[in-house]
C-alpha positions as semicolon CSV with decimal commas, in nm:
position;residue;x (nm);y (nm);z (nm)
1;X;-1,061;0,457;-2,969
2;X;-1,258;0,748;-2,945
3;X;-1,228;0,775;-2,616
4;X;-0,881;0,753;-2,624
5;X;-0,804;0,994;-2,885
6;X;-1,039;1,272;-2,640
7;X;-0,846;1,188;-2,386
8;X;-0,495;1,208;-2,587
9;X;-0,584;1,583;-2,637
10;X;-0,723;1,637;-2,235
11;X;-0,327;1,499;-2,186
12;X;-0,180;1,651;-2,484
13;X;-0,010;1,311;-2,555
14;X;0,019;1,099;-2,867
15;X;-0,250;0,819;-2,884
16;X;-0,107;0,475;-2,967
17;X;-0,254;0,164;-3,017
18;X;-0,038;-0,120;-2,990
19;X;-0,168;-0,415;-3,186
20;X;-0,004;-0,726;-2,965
21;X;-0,232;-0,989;-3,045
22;X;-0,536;-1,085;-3,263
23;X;-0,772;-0,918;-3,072
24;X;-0,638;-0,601;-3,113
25;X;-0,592;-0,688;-3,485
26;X;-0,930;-0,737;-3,511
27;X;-1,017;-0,389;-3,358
28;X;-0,794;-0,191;-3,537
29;X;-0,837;-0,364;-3,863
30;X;-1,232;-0,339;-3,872
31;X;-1,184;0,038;-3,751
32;X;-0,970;0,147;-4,038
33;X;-1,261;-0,030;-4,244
34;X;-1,546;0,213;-4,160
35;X;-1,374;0,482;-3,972
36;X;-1,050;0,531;-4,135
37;X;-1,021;0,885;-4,047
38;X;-1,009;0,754;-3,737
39;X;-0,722;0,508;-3,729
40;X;-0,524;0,771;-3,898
41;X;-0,497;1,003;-3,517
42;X;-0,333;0,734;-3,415
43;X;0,033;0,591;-3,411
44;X;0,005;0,185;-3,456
45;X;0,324;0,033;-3,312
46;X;0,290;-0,402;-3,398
47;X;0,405;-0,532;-3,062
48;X;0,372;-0,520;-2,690
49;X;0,398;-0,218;-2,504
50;X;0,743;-0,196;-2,319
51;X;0,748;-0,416;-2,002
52;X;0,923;-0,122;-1,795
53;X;0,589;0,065;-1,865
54;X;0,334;-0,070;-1,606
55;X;-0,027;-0,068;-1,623
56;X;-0,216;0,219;-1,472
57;X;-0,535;0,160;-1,260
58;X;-0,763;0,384;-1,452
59;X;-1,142;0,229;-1,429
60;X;-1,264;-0,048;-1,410
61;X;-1,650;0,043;-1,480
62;X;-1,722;-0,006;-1,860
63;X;-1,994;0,304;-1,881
64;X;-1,886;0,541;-1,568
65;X;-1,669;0,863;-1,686
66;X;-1,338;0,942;-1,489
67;X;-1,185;1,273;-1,576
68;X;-0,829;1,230;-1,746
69;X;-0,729;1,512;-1,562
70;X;-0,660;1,251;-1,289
71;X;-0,301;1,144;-1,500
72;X;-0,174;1,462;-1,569
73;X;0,093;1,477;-1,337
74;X;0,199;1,133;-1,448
75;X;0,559;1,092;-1,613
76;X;0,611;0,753;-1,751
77;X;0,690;0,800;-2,160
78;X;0,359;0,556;-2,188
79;X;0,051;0,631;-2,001
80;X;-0,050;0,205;-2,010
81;X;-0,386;0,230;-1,904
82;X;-0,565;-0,086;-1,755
83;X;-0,943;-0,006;-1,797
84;X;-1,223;-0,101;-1,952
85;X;-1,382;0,062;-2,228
86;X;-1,400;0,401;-2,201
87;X;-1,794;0,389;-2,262
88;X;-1,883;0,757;-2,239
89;X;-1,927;1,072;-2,432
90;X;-1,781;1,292;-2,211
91;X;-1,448;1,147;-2,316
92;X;-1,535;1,294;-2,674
93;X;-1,713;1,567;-2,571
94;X;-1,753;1,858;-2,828
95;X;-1,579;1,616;-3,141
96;X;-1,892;1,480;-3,290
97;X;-1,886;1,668;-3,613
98;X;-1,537;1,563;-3,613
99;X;-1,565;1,186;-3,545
100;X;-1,863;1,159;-3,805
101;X;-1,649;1,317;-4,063
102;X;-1,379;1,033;-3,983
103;X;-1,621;0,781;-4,127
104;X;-1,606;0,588;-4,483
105;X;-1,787;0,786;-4,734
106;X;-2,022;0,492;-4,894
107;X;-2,092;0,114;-4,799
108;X;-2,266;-0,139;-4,936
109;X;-2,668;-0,062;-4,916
110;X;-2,840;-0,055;-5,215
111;X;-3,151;-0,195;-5,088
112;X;-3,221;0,030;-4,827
113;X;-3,419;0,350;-4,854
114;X;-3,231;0,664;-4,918
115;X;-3,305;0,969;-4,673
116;X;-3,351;1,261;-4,947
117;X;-3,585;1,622;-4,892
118;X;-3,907;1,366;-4,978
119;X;-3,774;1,061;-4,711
120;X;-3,746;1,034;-4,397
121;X;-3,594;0,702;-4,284
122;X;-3,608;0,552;-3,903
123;X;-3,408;0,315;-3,802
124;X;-3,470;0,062;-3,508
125;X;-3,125;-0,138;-3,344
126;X;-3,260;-0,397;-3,157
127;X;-2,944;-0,659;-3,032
128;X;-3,120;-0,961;-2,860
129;X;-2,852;-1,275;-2,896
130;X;-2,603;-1,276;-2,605
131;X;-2,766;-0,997;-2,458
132;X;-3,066;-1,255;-2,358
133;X;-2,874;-1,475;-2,234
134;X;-2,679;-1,294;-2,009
135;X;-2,986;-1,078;-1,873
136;X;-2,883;-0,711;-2,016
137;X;-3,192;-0,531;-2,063
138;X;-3,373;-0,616;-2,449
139;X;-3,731;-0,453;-2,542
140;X;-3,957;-0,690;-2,638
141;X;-4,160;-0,657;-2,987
142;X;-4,464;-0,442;-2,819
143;X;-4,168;-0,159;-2,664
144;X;-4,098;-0,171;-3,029
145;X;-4,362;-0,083;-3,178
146;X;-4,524;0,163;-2,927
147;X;-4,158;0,329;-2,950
148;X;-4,141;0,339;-3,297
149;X;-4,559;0,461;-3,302
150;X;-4,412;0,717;-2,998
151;X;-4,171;0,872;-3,208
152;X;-4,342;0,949;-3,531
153;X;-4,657;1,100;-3,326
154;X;-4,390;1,295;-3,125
155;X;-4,191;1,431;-3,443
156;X;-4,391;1,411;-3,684
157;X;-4,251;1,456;-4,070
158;X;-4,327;1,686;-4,322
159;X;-4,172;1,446;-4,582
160;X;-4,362;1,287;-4,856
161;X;-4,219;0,921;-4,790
162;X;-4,153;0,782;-4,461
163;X;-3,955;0,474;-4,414
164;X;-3,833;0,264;-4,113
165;X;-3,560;-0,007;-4,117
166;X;-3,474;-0,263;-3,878
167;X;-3,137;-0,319;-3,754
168;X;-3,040;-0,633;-3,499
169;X;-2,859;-0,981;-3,449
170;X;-3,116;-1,154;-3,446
171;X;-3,307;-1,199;-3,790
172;X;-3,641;-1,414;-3,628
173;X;-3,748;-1,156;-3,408
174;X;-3,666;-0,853;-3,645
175;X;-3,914;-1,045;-3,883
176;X;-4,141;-1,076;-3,618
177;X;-4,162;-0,689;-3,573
178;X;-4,178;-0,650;-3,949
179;X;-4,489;-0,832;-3,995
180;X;-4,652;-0,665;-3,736
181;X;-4,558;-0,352;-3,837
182;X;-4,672;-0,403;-4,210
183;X;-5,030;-0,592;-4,003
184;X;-5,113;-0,163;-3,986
185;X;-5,276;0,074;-4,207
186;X;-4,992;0,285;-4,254
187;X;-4,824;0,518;-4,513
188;X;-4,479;0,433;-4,337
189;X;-4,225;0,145;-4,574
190;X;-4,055;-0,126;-4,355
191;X;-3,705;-0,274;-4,440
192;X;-3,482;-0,512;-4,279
193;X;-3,110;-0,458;-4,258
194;X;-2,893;-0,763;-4,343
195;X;-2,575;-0,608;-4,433
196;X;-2,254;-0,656;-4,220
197;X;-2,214;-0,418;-3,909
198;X;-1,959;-0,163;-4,060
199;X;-2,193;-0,124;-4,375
200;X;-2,476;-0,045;-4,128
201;X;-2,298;0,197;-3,945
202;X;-2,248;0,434;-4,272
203;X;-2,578;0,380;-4,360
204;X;-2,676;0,553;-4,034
205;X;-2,442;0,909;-4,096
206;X;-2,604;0,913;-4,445
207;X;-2,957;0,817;-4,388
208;X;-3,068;0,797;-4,049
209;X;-3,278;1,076;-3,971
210;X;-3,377;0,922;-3,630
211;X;-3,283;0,637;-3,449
212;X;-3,452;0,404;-3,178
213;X;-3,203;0,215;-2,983
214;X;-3,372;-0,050;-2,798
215;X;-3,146;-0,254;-2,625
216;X;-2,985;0,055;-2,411
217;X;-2,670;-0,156;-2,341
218;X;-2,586;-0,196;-2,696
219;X;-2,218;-0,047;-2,834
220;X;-2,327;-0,092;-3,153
221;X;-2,660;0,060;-3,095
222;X;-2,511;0,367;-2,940
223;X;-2,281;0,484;-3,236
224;X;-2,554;0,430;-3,459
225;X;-2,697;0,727;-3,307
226;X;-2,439;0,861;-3,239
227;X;-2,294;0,855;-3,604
228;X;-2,655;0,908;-3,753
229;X;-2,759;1,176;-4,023
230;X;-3,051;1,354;-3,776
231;X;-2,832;1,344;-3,475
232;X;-3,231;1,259;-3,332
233;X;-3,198;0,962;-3,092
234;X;-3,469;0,734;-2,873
235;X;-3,349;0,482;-2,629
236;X;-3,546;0,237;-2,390
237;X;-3,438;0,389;-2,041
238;X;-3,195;0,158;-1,886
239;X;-3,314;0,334;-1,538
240;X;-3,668;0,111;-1,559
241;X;-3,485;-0,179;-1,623
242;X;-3,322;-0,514;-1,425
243;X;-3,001;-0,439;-1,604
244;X;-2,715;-0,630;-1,369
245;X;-2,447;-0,388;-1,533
246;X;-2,672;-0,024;-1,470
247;X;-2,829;-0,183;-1,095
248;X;-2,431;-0,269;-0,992
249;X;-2,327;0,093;-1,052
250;X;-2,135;0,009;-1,372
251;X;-2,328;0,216;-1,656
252;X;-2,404;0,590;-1,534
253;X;-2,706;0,712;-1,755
254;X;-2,581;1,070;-1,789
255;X;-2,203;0,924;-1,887
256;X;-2,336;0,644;-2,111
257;X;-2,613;0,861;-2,293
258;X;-2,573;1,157;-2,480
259;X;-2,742;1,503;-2,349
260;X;-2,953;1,543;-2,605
261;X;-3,106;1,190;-2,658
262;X;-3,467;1,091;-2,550
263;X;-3,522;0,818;-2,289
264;X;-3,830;0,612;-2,326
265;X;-4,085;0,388;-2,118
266;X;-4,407;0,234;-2,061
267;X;-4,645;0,449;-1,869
268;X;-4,793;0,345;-1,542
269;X;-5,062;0,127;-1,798
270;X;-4,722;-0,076;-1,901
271;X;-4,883;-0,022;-2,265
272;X;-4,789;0,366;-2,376
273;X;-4,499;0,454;-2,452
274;X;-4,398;0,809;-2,243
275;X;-4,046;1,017;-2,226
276;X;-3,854;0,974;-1,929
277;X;-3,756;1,269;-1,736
278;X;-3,426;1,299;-1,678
């Protein structure tokens, strides 16, 4: 929807979502619940779109950026778009500030740690689930850790407290990092998220001051950094991966991944974590 609403203003058209079946329910109903601000750009018309409106071919690539300038001589009173997911910045290029300030004020996360002048709070997204079993590129519990270890060494804190947090579907292998985590002598606090997604994507603009995405396909992943507090974002670099969406040509790095974010991998000992160039 973010994507849509950039685009909107390339067009200077209205953005409308038209909710014609549960699906799109869903979407727009768990939107208004953590980005309200969001929902409210938007006209929301219950039905189909008008059958005399045809779809236009837009993209078909989930993660490759196609300039809206492309439909600007187009006529029909309903741009109908028939793409797939808009997944790229440059669609909301220059309205981050704006799109964080869209989000729910508080959510439900009492037992986290709070980022304050004295804490500095990491969070890790790890997605594993589905993403394993359809062979989307997942770090492993060593990428991690040497990722997490990479970062602190790399930025290191001034604060008083440090505290990481674990984000992730899958509950065994978040565990799994936890205790190995805790297995070092370290000054650093480890949590474990188990609130519901929406909940964890507040908690990110209010108290992630950086955030390690390690499954590099992951939505969810990506607007926790993107939404996050310290706009200071790691992600395993899709590039040295098998990923069957990146090697078909269907995720462009520099479409999919922020300018300013840091791409990570093992060195040439496949043990050391080392930034990516570019």
């Amino acid at each position: 929807m973010a994507s849509l609403l950039g685009m909107s203003r390339v067009l200077n058209r209205t953005p409308i979502l038209f909710v014609e079946d549960k699906n799109y329910e869903g979407m727009w109903k768990s939107t208004k619940e953590a980005i309200p601000g969001l929902i409210e750009k938007f006209q929301i018309v219950h039905g189909k779109v008008p059958s005399h409106n045809k779809p236009i071919q837009f993209s078909k690539l989930c993660c490759v950026y196609v300039d809206p300038r492309v439909l600007e001589n187009m006529n029909d009173e309903f741009l109908h778009l028939d793409s797939h997911f808009y997944q790229s910045w440059k669609y909301f290029a220059g309205m981050q500030r704006e799109l964080i300030g869209y989000v729910k004020k508080s959510g439900n996360y009492s037992s986290l740690p709070r980022s304050t002048d004295n804490v500095f709070v990491t969070c890790a997204h790890v997605r594993r689930g589905d993403f394993l079993s359809v062979g989307f590129a997942v770090a492993d519990e060593r990428f991690v850790i040497n990722a997490l270890d990479f970062m602190e060494k790399k930025d290191p804190s001034t604060h008083a407290k440090k505290a990481t947090v674990l984000f992730g579907d899958t509950l065994e292998f978040l565990e799994l990092i936890y205790n190995s985590l805790n297995k070092n002598k370290s000054s650093t606090t480890y949590f474990i998220a188990k609130n519901r997604n929406h909940d964890d994507l507040l908690y990110a603009k209010e108290n992630c001051d950086a955030v390690l995405i390690a499954s590099p396909h992951s939505t969810f992943g990506w607007w926790m950094g993107y939404l996050s507090k310290g706009n200071k974002v790691y992600y395993m670099d899709i590039r040295e991966t098998n990923d069957p969406i990146y090697r078909r040509g269907e995720l462009n790095p520099y479409d999919y991944f922020a300018e300013n974010w840091t791409p990570l991998k093992y060195d040439i000992d496949n043990q050391t974590i080392i930034r990516s160039i570019k």
